[in-house]
C-alpha positions in Angstrom: 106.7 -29.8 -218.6 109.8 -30.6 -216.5 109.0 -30.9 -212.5 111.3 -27.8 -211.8 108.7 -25.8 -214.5 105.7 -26.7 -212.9 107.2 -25.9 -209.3 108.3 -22.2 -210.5 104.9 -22.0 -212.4 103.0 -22.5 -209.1 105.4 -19.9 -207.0 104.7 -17.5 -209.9 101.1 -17.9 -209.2 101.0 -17.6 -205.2 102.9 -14.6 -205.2 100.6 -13.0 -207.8 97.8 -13.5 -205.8 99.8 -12.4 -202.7 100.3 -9.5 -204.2 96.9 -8.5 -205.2 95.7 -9.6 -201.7 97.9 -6.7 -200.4 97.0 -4.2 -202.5 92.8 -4.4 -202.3 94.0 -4.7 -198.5 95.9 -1.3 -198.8 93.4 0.3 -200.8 89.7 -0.6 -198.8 91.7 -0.2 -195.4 93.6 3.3 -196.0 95.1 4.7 -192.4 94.0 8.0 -193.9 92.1 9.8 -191.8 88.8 10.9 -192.9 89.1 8.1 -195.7 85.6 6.8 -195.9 86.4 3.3 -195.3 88.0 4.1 -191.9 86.4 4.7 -188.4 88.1 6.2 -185.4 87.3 6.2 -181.9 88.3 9.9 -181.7 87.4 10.4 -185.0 83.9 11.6 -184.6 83.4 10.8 -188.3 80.8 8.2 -187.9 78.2 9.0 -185.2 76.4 6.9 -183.1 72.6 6.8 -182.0 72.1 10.4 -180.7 70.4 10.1 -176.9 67.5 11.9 -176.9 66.7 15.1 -175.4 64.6 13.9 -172.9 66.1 10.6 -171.7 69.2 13.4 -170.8 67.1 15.7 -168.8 66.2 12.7 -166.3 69.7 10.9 -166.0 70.6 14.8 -165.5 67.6 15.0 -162.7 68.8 11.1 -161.2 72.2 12.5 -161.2 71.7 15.9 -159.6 69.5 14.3 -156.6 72.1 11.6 -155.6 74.4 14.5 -155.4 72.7 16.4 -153.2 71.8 13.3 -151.0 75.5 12.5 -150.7 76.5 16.3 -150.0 73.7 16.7 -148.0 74.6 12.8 -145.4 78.3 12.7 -145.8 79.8 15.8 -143.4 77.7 14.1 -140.7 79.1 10.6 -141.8 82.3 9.4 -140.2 84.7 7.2 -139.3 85.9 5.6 -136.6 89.4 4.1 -135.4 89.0 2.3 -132.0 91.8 0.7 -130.0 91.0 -2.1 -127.2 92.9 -3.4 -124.8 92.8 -6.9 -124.0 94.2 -9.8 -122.2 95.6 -13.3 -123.4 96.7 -15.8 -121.1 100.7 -15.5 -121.0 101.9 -19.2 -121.7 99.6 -19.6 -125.4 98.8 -16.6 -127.7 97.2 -17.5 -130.9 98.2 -20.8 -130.3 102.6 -20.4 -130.2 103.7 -21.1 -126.9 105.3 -18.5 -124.5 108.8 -19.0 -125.0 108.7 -17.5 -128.3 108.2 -14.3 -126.7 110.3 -14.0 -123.7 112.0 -16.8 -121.3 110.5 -20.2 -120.8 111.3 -20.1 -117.8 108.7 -17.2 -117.3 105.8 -17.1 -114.9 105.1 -16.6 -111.7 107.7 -18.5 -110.2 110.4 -15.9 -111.4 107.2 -12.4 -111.3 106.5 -12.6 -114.7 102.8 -12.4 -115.3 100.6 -15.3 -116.3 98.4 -13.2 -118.5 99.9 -10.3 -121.0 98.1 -7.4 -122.8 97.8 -6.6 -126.3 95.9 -3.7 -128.2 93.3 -4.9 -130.2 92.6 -2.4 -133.6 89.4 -1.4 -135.5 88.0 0.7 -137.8 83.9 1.2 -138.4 81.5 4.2 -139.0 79.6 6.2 -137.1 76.6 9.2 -138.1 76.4 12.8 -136.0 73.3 11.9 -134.2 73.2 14.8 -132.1 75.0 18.4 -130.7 74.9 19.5 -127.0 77.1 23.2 -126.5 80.7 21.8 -127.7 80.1 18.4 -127.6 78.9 16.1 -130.5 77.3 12.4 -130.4 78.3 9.9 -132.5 75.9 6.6 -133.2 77.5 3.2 -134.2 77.4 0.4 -133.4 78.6 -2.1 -130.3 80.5 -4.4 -132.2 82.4 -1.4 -133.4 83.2 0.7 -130.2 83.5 -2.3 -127.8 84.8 -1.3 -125.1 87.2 0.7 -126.6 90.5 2.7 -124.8 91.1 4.8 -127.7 88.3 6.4 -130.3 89.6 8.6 -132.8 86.9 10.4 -134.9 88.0 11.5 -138.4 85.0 13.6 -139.8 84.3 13.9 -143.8 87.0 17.2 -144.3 89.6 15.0 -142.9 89.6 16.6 -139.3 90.3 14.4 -136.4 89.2 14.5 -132.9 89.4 12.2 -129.9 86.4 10.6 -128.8 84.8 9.4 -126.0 82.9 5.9 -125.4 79.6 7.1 -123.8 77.6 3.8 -123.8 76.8 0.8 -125.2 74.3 -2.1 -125.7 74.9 -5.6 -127.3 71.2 -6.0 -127.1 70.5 -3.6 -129.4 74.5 -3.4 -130.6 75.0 0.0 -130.4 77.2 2.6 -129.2 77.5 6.0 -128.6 80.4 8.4 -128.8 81.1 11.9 -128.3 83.9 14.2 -129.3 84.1 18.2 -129.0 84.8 20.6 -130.9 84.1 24.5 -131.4 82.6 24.6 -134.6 79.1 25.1 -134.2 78.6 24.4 -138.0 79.7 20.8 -138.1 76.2 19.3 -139.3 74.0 16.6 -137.3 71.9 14.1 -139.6 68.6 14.4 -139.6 66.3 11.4 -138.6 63.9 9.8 -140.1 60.7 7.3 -139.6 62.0 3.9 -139.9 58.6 2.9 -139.4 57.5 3.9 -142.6 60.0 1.9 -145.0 58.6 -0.6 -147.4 60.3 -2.9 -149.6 61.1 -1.6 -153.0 62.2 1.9 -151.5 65.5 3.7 -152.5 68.6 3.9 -150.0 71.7 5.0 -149.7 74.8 3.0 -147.2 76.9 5.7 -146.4 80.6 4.7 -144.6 84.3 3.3 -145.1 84.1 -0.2 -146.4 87.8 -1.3 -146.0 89.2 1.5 -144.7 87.4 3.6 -148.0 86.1 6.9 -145.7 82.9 8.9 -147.3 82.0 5.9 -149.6 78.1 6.0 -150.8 76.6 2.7 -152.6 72.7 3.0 -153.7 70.4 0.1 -153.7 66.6 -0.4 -153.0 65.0 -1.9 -149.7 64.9 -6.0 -149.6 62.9 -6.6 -146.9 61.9 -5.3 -144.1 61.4 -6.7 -140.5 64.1 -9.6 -141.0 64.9 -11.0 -137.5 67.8 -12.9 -136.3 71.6 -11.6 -136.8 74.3 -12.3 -134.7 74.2 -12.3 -130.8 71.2 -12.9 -130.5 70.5 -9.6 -130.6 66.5 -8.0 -130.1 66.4 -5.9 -133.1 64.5 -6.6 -136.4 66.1 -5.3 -139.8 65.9 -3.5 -143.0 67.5 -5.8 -145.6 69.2 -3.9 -148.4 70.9 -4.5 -152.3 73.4 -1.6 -151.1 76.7 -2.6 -151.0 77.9 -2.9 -147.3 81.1 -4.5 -146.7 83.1 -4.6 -143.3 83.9 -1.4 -142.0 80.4 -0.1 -143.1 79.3 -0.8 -139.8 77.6 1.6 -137.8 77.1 3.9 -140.4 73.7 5.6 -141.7 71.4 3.8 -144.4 70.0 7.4 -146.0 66.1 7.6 -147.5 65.6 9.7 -150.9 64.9 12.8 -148.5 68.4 12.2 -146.7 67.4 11.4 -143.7 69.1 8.3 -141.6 66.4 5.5 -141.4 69.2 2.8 -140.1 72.3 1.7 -139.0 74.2 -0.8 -141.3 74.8 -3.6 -139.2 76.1 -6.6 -140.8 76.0 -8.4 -143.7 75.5 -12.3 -145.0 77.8 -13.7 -147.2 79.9 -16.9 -147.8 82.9 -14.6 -148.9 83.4 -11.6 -146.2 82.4 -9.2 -149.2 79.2 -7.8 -149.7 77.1 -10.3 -151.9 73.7 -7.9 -151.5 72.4 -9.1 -148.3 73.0 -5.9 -146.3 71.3 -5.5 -142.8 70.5 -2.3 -140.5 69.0 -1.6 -137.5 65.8 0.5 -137.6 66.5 4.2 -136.6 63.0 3.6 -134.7 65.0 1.1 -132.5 67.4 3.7 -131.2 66.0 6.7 -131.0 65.1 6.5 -127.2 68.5 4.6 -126.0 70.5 7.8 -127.3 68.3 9.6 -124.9 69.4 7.2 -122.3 72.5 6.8 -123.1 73.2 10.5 -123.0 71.5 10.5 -119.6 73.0 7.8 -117.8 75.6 6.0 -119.9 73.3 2.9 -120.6 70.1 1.8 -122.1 67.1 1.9 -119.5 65.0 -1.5 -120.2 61.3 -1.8 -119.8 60.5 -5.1 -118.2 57.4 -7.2 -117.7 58.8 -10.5 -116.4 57.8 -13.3 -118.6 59.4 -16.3 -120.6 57.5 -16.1 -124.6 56.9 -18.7 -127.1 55.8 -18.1 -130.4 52.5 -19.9 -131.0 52.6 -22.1 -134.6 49.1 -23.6 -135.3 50.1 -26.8 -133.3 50.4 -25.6 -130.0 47.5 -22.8 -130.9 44.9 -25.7 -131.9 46.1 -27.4 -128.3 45.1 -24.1 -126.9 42.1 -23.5 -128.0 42.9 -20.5 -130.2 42.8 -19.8 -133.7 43.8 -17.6 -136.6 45.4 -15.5 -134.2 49.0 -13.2 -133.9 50.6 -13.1 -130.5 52.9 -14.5 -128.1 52.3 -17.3 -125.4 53.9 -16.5 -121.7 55.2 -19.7 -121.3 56.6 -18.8 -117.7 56.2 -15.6 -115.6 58.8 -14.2 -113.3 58.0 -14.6 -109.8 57.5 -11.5 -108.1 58.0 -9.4 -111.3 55.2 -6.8 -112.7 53.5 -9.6 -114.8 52.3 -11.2 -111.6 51.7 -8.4 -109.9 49.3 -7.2 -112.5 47.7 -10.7 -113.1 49.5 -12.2 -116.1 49.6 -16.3 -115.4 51.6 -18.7 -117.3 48.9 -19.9 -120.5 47.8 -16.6 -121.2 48.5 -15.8 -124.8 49.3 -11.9 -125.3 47.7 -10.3 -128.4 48.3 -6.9 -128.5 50.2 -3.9 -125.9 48.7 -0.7 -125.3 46.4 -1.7 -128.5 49.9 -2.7 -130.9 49.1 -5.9 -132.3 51.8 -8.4 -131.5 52.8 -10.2 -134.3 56.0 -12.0 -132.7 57.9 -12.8 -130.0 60.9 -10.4 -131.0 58.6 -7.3 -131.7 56.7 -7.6 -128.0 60.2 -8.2 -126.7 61.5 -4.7 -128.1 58.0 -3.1 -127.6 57.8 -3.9 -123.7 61.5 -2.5 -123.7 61.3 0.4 -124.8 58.3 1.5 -122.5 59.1 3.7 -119.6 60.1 2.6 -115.8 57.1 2.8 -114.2 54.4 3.4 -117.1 51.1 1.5 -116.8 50.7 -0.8 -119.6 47.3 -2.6 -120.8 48.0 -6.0 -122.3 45.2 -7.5 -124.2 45.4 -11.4 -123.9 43.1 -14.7 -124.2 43.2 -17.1 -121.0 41.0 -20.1 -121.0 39.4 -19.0 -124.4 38.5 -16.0 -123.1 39.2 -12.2 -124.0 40.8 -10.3 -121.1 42.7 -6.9 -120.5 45.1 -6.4 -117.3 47.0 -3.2 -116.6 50.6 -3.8 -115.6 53.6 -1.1 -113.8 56.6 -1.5 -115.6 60.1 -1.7 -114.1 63.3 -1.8 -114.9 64.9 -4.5 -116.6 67.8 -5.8 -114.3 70.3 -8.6 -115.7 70.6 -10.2 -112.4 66.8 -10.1 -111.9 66.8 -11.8 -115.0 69.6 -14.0 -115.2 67.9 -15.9 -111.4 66.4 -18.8 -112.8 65.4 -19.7 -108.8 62.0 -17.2 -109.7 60.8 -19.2 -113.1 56.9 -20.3 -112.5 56.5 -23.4 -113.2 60.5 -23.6 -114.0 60.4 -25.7 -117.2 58.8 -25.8 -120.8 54.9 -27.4 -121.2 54.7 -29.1 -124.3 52.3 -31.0 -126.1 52.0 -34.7 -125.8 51.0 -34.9 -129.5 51.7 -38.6 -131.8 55.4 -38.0 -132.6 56.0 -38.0 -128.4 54.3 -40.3 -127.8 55.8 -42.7 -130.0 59.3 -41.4 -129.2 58.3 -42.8 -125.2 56.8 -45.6 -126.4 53.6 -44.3 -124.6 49.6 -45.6 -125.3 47.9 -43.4 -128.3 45.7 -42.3 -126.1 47.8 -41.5 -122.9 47.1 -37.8 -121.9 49.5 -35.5 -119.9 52.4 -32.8 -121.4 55.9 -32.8 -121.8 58.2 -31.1 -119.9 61.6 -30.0 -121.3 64.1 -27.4 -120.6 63.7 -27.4 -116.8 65.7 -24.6 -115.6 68.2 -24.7 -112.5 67.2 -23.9 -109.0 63.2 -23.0 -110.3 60.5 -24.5 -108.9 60.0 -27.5 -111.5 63.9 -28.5 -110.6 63.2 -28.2 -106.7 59.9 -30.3 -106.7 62.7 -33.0 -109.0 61.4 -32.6 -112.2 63.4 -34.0 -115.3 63.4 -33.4 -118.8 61.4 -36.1 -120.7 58.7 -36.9 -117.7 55.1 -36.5 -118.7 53.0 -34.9 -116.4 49.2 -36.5 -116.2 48.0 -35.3 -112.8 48.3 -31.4 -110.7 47.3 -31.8 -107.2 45.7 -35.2 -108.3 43.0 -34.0 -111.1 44.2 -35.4 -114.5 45.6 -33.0 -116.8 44.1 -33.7 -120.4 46.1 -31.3 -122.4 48.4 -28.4 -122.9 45.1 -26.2 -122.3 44.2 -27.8 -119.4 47.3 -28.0 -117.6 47.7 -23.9 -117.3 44.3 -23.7 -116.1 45.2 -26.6 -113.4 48.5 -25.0 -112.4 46.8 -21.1 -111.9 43.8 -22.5 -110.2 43.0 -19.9 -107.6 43.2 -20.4 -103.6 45.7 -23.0 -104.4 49.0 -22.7 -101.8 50.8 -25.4 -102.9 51.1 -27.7 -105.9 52.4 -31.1 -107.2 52.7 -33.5 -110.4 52.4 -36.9 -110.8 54.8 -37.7 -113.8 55.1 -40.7 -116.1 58.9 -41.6 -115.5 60.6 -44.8 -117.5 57.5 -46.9 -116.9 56.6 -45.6 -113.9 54.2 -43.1 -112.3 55.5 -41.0 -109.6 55.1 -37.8 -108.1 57.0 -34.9 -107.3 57.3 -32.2 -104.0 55.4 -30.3 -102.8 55.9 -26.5 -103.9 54.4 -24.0 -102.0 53.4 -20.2 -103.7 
């Protein structure tokens, strides 16, 4: 057979079995419809799995309750649009220098102003907290209303009202605002008992992440009791899966009975966007600031006057304590109700108005939040011993506060454990404490003080250990007191500081 046969032989053959490719093709794979080898999305010809009966009936029941929890939260819900004024220093804004924006030869010199103001925009959430006559109150949070010029309140129907800054705290970071309005029938969220959240429990975040107004996300409760959060604020948190993203703040986290059991906060996340680590205030934690912020435009403070530590088992085993929840008053305010009513420095509080204290943060809120002039009993252990005192609250003052001049002792007692002593190069069996953080113009900085001395004697009786130093320093019928300190070698001594 030539070559040019057997090439036309093979040709002959492919396109034979092209052809009867095609046609099976064609026939099992008719376009038809209803032709048995052909399915349809819309054809309904082959079903799938039927969903049972029942399984319907409770995504029906899941689905009918978040409605009603979203109808029920969302006309109280809504959002805020503040504008704040603020002021840049006229020769650099953002970092391009003055000329770009006027003369260079601007400034005082020719009565142009060294500093210039700009309007600052924002946008958060807010919850109906409250209704007084005409005018409603509107809780969200500090970083939110700032100090804000402007507050416009637009409410779930898409009314808008101006509002009113009322107060705020960046302690607690929140904010109140009010707006008016003659419609009685504008709704108020109802409270609930953050106290009673656990972890595992279903919430809703309710606000306008990005600028989104009325948006819901569910989730389940973390955590509870998470402390930290930016600006060193006092509160403790409920941690939450819901989505909250920015402009969620100040806005209610809802409970499965619709009431608000927090106010979203802020979240943690390496991008900006909400990565499940959601954080609100307990409503617990505000319920008696709206009061006062309603009355007086400002949170009224409980204060007792003391410096805490928490205790770890280190510094509890150095004073004599064990297996025990509290916080240490490392330093009490001279002059402030914790003297008066006989707290010393040393004691080690366990529990207020019988509350067991569990941290620093929570006896820090707890004294806050009791009323000016209420008589408090705090249960603490001093020199291994059980005690009760009964203490008049005041009024927590940030200038009081902020005067460092009325610290007693005026700096931090620690431990002279192993690691110090190796740091200073001291003998292993060298006794005495450490003193760090001594605070400006306080007693420990007038009698000279420094960071890094070691005291060993008060008023010339050794001092042993952390223990017996407090007991030393609060001896009674003593009117004035001094150290001798272990200095760079040397042993020298201090003032004299009288009581």
């Amino acid at each position: 057979m030539s070559t040019l046969s057997r090439k036309a032989g093979r040709i002959a053959l492919v396109s034979g079995c092209a052809i009867l490719c095609f046609s099976l093709v064609a026939f099992f794979c008719s376009t038809k419809p209803g032709s048995a080898q052909t399915a349809f999305a819309d054809s309904g010809s082959m079903q799938s799995t039927p969903i049972p009966a029942d399984s319907i009936s409770l995504l029906e029941g899941m689905q009918k309750a978040n409605r009603a929890i979203a109808g029920s939260i969302l006309p109280s819900v809504v959002t805020l649009d503040v504008v704040e004024t603020k002021t840049v220093d006229n020769n650099q804004m953002n970092g391009i220098p003055r000329f770009f924006f006027g003369d260079p030869r601007g400034g005082e010199e020719n009565g142009s102003p060294q500093q210039r103001e700009y309007k600052a925009e924002g946008l958060g959430s807010g919850v109906i907290v409250r209704r007084v006559g005409k005018l409603y109150y509107v809780l969200t949070n500090q970083h939110v209303a700032g100090s804000a010029n402007e507050i416009s309140v637009k409410l779930y129907d898409g009314r808008e009202f101006k509002g009113k800054l009322i107060g705020g705290d960046d302690r607690k970071d929140i904010a109140l605002v009010s707006f008016e309005s003659d419609d009685a029938a504008i709704p108020v969220a109802k409270m609930g008992d953050s106290d009673g959240v656990v972890t595992g429990d279903i919430v809703f975040a309710v606000g306008s992440p990005l600028g989104y107004m009325s948006s819901v996300t569910q989730g389940i409760v973390s955590a509870v009791g998470r402390n930290g959060g930016p600006n060193n604020n006092i509160n403790d948190f409920i941690q939450t899966d819901a989505a909250i993203n920015q402009g969620n703040s100040g806005g209610p986290l809802i409970n499965i009975y619709g009431e608000v059991i927090g106010i979203n906060s802020w979240i943690a996340s390496s991008s900006g966007g909400s990565q499940g680590l959601g954080f609100s205030i307990p409503i617990n934690n505000v319920k008696k600031p709206i009061d006062d912020f309603i009355a007086g435009g400002k949170i009224k403070y409980g204060w007792l006057g003391v410096s805490l530590l928490d205790a770890n088992k280190d510094l509890l085993a150095d004073l004599g304590i064990k297996d025990m929840k509290g916080a240490l008053a490392s330093q009490v305010f001279i002059g402030s109700p914790a003297e008066k009513g006989g707290i010393i420095p040393g004691d080690f509080i366990v529990s207020l108005n019988g509350k067991d204290v569990k941290t620093v943060d929570q006896l820090v809120r707890d004294v806050g939040d009791l009323e000016v002039g209420q008589q408090a009993k705090f249960r603490l252990i001093r020199a291994g011993k059980e005690m009760t005192v009964t203490v008049r609250i005041e009024e927590r003052s940030e200038s009081t506060v902020s005067d460092s001049s009325k610290f007693w002792p005026g700096f931090m007692p620690y431990s002279l454990n192993d690691d110090v002593r190796k740091q200073l190069k001291l003998d292993a069996a060298q006794k005495g404490v450490f003193v760090v953080n001594v605070q400006t113009k306080s007693a420990g900085a007038v009698m000279g003080l420094q960071a890094g001395d070691v005291i060993v004697k008060i008023n010339d009786k050794e001092v042993a250990g952390l223990a017996d130093f407090y007991a030393k320093l609060s001896e009674k019928g003593v009117k004035e007191v001094w150290f001798d300190v272990l200095r760079e070698g040397q042993t020298v001594s201090t003032m004299r500081y009288k009581r």
